[in-house]
Backbone as CSV, one residue per row, in Angstrom:
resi,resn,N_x,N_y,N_z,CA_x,CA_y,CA_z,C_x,C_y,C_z
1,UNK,-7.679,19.526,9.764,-7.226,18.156,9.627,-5.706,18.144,9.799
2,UNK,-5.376,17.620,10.506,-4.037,17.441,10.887,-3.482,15.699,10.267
3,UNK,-2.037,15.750,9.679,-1.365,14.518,9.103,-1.677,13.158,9.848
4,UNK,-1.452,13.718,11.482,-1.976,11.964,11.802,-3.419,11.413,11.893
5,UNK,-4.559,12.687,11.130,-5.546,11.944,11.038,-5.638,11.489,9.227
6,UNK,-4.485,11.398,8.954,-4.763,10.681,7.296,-4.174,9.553,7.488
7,UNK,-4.768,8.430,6.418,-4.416,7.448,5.842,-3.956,7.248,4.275
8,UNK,-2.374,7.194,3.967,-2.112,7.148,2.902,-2.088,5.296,2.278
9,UNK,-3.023,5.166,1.382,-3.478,3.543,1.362,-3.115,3.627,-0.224
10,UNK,-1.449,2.586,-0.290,-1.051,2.557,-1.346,-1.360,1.081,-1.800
11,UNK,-2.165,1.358,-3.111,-2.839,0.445,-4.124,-1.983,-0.618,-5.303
12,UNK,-1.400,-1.810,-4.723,-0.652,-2.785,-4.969,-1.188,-3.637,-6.217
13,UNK,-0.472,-4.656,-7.055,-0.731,-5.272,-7.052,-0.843,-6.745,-6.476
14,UNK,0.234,-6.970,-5.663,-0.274,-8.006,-4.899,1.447,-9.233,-5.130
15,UNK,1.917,-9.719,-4.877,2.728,-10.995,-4.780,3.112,-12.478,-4.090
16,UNK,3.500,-13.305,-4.951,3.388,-14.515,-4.565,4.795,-14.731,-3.832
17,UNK,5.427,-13.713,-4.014,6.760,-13.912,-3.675,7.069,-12.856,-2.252
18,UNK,7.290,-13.751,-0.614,7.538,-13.057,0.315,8.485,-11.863,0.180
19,UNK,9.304,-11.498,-0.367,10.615,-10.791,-0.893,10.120,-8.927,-1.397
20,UNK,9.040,-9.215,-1.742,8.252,-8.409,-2.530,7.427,-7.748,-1.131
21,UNK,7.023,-8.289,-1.192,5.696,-8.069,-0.110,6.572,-7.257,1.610
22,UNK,7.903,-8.140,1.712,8.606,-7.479,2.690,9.389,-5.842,2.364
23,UNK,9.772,-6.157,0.915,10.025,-4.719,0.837,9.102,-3.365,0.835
24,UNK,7.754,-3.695,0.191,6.452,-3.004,0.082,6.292,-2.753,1.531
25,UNK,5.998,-2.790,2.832,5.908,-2.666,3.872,7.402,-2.293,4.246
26,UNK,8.434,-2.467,4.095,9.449,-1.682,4.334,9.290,0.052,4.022
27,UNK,9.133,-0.054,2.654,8.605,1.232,2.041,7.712,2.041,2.619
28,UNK,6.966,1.217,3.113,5.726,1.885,4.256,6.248,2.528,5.127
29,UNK,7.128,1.858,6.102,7.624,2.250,7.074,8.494,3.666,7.046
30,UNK,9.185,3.739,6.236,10.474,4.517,5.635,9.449,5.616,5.380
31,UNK,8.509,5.493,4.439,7.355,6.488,4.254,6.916,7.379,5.555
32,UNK,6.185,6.421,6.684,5.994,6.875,7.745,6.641,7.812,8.447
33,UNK,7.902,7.325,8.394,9.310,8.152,8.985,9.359,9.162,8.512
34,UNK,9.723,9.681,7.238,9.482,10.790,6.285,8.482,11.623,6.484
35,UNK,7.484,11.141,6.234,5.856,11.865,6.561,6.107,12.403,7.992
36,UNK,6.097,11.869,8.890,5.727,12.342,10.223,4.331,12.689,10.778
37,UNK,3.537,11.463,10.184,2.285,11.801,10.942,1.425,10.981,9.947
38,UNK,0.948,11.286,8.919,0.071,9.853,8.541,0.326,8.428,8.435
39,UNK,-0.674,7.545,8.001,-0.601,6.104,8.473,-0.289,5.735,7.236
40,UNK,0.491,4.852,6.902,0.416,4.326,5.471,0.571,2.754,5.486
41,UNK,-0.769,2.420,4.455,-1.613,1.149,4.629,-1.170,0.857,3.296
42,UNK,-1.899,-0.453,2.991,-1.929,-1.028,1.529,-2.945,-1.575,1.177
43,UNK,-3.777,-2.105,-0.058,-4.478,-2.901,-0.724,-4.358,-2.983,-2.037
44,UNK,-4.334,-4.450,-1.934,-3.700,-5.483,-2.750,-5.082,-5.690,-3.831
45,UNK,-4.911,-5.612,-4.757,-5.697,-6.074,-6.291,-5.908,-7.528,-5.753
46,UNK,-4.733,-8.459,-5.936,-5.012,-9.830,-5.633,-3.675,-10.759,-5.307
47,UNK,-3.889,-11.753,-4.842,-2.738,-12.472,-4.087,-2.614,-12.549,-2.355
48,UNK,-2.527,-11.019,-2.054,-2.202,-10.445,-0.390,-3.584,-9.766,-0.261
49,UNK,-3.748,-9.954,0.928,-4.745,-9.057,1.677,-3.939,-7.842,2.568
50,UNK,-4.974,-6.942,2.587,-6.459,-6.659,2.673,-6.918,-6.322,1.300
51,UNK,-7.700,-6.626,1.085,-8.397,-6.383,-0.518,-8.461,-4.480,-0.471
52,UNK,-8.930,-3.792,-1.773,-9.044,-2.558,-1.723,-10.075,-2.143,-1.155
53,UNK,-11.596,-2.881,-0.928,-12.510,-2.338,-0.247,-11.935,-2.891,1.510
54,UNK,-11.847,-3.441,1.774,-11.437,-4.286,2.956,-10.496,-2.874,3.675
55,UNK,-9.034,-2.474,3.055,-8.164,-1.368,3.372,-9.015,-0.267,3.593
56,UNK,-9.900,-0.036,2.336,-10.621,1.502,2.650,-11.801,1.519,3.870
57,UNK,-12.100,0.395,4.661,-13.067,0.488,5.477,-12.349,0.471,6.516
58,UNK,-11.393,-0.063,6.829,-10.253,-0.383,7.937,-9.499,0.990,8.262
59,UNK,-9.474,1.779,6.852,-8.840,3.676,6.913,-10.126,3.964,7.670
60,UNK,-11.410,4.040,7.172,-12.149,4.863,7.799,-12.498,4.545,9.175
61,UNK,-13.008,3.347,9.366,-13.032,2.815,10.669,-12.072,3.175,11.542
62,UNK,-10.846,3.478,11.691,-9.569,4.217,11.699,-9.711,5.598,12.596
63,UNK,-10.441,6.242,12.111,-10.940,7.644,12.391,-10.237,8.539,11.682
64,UNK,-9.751,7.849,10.247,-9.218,9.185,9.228,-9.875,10.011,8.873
65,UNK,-9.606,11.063,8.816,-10.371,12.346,8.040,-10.082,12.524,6.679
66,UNK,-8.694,11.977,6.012,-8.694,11.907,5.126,-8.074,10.409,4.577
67,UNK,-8.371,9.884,3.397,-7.656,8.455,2.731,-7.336,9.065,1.511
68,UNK,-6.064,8.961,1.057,-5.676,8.857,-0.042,-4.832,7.846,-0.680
69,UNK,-5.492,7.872,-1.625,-5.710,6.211,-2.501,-4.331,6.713,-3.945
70,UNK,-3.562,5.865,-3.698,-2.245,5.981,-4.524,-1.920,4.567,-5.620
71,UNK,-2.221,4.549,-6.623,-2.018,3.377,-7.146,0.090,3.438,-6.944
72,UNK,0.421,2.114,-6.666,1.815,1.718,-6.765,2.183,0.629,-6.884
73,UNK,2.701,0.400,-8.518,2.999,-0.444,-9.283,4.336,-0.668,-9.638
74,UNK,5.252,-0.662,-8.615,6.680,-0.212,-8.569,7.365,-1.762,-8.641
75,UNK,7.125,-3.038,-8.177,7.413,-4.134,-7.884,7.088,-5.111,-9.249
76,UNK,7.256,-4.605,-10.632,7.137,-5.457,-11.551,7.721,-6.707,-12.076
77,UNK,8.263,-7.485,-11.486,9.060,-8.523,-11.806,8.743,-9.180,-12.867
78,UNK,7.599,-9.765,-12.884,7.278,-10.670,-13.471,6.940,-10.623,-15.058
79,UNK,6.058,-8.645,-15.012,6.229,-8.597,-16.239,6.903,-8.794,-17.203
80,UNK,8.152,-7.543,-16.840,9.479,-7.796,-18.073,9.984,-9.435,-18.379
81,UNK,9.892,-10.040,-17.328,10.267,-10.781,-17.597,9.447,-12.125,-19.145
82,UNK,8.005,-11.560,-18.898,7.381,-11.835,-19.882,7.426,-11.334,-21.124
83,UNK,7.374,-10.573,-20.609,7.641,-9.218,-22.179,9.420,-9.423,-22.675
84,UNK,10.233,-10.121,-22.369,11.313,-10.555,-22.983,11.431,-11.796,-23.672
85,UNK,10.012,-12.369,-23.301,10.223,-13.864,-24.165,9.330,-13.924,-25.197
C-alpha cells in the first residue's frame, strides 16, 4: 500500500460560520502538502456535508486501500464561549 492510495478523513464537527469551514480545508490542504501522497477529506457530525457515512463511502469508492478516520475538534468557538457565561 502506498500513501496515495490512503484517505486521511478528518472527523469534524461541523460550522455555521464560513470562516471556520475555510480554514478546516485550508488545513487539509497544508496537510496534503506535508504528507505527500494521501488524500485528506472530511466529515462533518452536522451543519456541513458530507455526513460521516457519506465521506467513508466516497474514501472507498475512491479506490483507497486504506481510510483513516481522525476525530478533529480543533475549531471550538462556540463552546468556551458558553462555558464563560
Amino acid at each position: 500500500m502506498t500513501p496515495e492510495e490512503t484517505v486521511i478523513l478528518l472527523g469534524t464537527h461541523g460550522s455555521r460560520r464560513p470562516a471556520a469551514k475555510h480554514q478546516l480545508y485550508r488545513l487539509g490542504q497544508l496537510l496534503e502538502t506535508e504528507l505527500q501522497g494521501p488524500t485528506v477529506s472530511f466529515a462533518f457530525l452536522e451543519l456541513n456535508t458530507p455526513d460521516i457515512p457519506t465521506a467513508l463511502r466516497s474514501a472507498a469508492q475512491s479506490g483507497a486501500k486504506a481510510i483513516l478516520v481522525l476525530p478533529f475538534f480543533s475549531f471550538l468557538d462556540v463552546i468556551p464561549q458558553r462555558m464563560s457565561r
